[in-house]
C-alpha positions in Angstrom: -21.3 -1.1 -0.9 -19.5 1.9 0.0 -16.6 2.3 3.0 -14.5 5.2 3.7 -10.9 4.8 3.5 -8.7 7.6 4.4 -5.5 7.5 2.7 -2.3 9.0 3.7 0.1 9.0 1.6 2.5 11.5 -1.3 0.9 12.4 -4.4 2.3 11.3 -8.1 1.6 13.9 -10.5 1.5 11.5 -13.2 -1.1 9.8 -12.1 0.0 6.4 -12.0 0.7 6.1 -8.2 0.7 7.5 -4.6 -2.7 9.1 -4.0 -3.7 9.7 -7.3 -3.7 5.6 -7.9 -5.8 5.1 -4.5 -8.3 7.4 -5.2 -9.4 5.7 -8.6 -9.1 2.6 -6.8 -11.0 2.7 -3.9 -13.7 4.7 -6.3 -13.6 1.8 -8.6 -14.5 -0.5 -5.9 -17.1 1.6 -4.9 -15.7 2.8 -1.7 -15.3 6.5 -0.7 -12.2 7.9 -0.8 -10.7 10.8 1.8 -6.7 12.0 2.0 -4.2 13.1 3.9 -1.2 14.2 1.7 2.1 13.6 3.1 4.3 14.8 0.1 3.9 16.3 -3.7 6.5 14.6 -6.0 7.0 15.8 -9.3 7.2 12.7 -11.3 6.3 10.9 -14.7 7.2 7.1 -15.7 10.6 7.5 -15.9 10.7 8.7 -12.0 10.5 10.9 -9.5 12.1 13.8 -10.0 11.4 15.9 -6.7 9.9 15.7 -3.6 8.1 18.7 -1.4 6.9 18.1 1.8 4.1 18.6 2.9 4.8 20.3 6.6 3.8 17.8 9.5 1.4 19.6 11.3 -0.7 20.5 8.6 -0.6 16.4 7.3 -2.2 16.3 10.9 -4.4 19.0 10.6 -5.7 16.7 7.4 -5.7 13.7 9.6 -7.6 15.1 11.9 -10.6 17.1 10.6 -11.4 14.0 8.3 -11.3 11.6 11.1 -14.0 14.2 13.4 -15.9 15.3 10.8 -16.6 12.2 8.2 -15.4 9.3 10.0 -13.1 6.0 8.4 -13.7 2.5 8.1 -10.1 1.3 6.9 -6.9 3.8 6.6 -4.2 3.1 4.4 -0.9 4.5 4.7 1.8 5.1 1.9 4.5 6.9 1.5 5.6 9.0 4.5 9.4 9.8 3.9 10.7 10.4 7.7 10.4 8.9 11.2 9.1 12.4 11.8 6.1 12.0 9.6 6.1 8.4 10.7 5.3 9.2 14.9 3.0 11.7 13.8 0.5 9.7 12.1 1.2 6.9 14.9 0.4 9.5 17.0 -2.9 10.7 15.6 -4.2 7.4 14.5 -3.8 5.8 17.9 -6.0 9.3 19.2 -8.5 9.6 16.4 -9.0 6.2 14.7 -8.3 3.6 17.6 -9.6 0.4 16.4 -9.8 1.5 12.5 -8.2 -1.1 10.4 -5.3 -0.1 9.3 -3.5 -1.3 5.6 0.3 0.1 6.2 1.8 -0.5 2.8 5.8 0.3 3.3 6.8 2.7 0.2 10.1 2.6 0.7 11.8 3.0 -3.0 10.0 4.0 -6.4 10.0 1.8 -9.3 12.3 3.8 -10.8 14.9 3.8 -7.8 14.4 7.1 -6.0 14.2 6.5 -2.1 10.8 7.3 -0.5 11.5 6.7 3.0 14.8 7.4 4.7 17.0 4.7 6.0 16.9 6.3 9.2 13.1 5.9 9.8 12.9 1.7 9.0 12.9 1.4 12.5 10.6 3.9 13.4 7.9 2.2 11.0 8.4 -0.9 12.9 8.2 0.2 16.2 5.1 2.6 16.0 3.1 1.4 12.8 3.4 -2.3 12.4 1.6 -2.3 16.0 -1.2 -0.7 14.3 -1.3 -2.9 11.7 -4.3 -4.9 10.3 -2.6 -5.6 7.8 1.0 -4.9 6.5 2.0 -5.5 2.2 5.9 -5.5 1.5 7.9 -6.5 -1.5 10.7 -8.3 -1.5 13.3 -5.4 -1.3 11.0 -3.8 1.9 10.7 -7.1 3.9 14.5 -7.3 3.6 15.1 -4.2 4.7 12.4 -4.7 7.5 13.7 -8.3 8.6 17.6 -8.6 7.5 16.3 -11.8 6.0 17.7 -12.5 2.4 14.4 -13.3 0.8 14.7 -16.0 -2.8 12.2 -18.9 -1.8 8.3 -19.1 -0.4 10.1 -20.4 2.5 12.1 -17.1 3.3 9.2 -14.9 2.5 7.1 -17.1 5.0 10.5 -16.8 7.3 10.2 -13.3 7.0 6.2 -12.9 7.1 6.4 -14.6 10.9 9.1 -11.9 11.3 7.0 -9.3 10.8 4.0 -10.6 12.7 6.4 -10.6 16.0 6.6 -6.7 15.4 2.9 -6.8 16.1 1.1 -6.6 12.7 -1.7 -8.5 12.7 -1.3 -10.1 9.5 1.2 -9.4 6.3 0.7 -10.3 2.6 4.2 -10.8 1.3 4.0 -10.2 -2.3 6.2 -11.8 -4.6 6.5 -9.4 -8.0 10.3 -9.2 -7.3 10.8 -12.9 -7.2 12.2 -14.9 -10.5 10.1 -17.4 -12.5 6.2 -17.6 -14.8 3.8 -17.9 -11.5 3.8 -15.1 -9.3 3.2 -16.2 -5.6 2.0 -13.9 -2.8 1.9 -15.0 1.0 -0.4 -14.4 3.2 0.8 -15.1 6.7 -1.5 -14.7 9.8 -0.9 -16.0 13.5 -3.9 -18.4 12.5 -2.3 -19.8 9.7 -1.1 -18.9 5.7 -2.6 -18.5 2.2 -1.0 -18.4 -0.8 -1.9 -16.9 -3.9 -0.7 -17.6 -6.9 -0.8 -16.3 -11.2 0.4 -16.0 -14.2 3.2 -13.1 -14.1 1.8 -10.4 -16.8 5.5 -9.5 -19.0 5.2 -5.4 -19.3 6.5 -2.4 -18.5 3.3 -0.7 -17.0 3.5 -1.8 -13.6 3.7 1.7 -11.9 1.8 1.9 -8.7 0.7 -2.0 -8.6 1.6 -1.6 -4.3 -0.1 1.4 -4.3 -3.0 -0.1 -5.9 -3.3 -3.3 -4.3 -2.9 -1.6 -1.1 -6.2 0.6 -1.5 -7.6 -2.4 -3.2 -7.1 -4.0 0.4 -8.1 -1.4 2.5 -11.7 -1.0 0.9 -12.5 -4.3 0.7 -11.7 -4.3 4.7 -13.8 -0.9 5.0 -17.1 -2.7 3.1 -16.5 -5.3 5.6 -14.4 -8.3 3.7 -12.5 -10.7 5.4 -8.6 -10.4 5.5 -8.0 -13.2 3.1 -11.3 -12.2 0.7 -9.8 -8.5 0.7 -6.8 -9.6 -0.7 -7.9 -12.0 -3.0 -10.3 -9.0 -4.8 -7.5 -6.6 -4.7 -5.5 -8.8 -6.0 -8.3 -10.0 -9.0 -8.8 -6.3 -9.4 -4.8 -5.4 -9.7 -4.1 -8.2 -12.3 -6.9 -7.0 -14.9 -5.5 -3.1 -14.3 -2.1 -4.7 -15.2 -3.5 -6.7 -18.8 -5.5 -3.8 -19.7 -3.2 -0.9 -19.0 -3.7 2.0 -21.5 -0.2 1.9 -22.4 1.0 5.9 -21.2 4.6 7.2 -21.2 7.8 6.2 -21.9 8.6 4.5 -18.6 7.0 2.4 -15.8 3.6 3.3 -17.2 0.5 3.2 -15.4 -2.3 0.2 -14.8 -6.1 0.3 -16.1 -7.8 1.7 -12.9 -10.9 2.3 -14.4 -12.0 -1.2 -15.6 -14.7 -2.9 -15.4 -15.8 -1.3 -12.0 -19.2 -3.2 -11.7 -17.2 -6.4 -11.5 -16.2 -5.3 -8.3 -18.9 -3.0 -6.6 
């Protein structure tokens, strides 16, 4: 079933996150995948080692001619770096995709530690995209810096989940990679209720772009026409066999398995 999902977000020139990651993903899951690039990083699995971006009103211009010409079912947005960038794609989403759902996934530091979004623009991301928000997917460290809430138990991440629902997302899967312990638990909190979601933590080092991933995972399965809850519970099924079956790449953070078994999923 396809759906188009336009993806804004930086590119990873090793492949393992950022754009590059959504496009395999939403591909894998059969959807169609369009860009907008906010940023080229040169990185590998060690870590980013420089940013270029990309100037705003061409990211626009991007935005823009995709939206007019092709058309989105879902948009997913990643990494966009300044509160600049950030009222700019407020700006054009709310004029050329009003009513497209909307998967805001708040890249905010890399795995290997290099800030993607300034501190400066946390409360620009609040105000003008979490309003937008179908659906918003934080870690740990980015619901604490979103909330000021201290975040060690399901309890806080459901404190903080309600937090972020009173900025005006619609719903947010708090995900729990960051938290201690063998069972991983992710939260899904909605104004009609929660689900949680709970496996096995996977012990490796290729975990880069699981957010990026899961966030495209997301934002196709709400562009074919999924449910909220069944959108994440695919992407999240789709994200733990990348992890197990990762090809093993580079000396760092390596990268998942996006390719696997795609008719699983189409």
């Amino acid at each position: 079933m396809r759906g188009r999902v336009l993806i804004i977000a930086g590119s990873d020139s090793g492949g393992g996150a950022g754009i590059q990651a959504d496009i395999k993903t939403v591909t894998a899951l059969n959807g169609y995948a369009m860009t907008a690039i906010t940023a080229l990083t040169a990185q590998d699995t060690n870590g980013v080692h420089g940013v270029l971006p990309v100037p705003i009103d061409f990211l626009v211009q991007q935005m823009r001619l995709v939206l007019a010409d092709i058309g989105a079912d879902a948009v997913k947005i990643g990494m966009l770096a300044t509160a600049d960038i950030i009222n700019a794609v407020a700006d054009t989403l709310a004029h050329a995709a009003p009513g497209v759902a909307l998967v805001a996934d708040p890249v905010m530091v890399a795995k290997g530690g290099h800030r993607l979004l300034d501190e400066s623009a946390t409360g620009a991301l609040i105000r003008r995209l979490l309003p937008l928000a179908a659906i918003v997917t934080p870690n740990v460290p980015e619901a604490e810096a979103m909330t000021g809430i201290d975040i060690r138990t399901v309890d806080d991440m459901r404190r903080a989940g309600h937090a972020l629902l009173n900025y005006g997302a619609k719903a947010v899967l708090m995900k729990g990679g960051h938290m201690d312990g063998p069972v991983l638990t992710d939260l899904l909190v909605t104004r009609d209720g929660e689900q949680a979601f709970t496996g096995e933590r996977v012990e490796t080092r290729h975990t880069h772009g699981t957010g990026c991933t899961l966030s495209s995972a997301i934002a196709t399965g709400l562009a074919q026409g999924l449910s909220v809850a069944d959108a994440v519970a695919r992407a999240r099924r789709y994200v733990d066999i990348a992890i197990r079956t990762a090809p093993g790449f580079g000396h760092g953070h390596g990268p998942l398995n996006h390719a696997h078994t795609v008719g699983d999923f189409a």
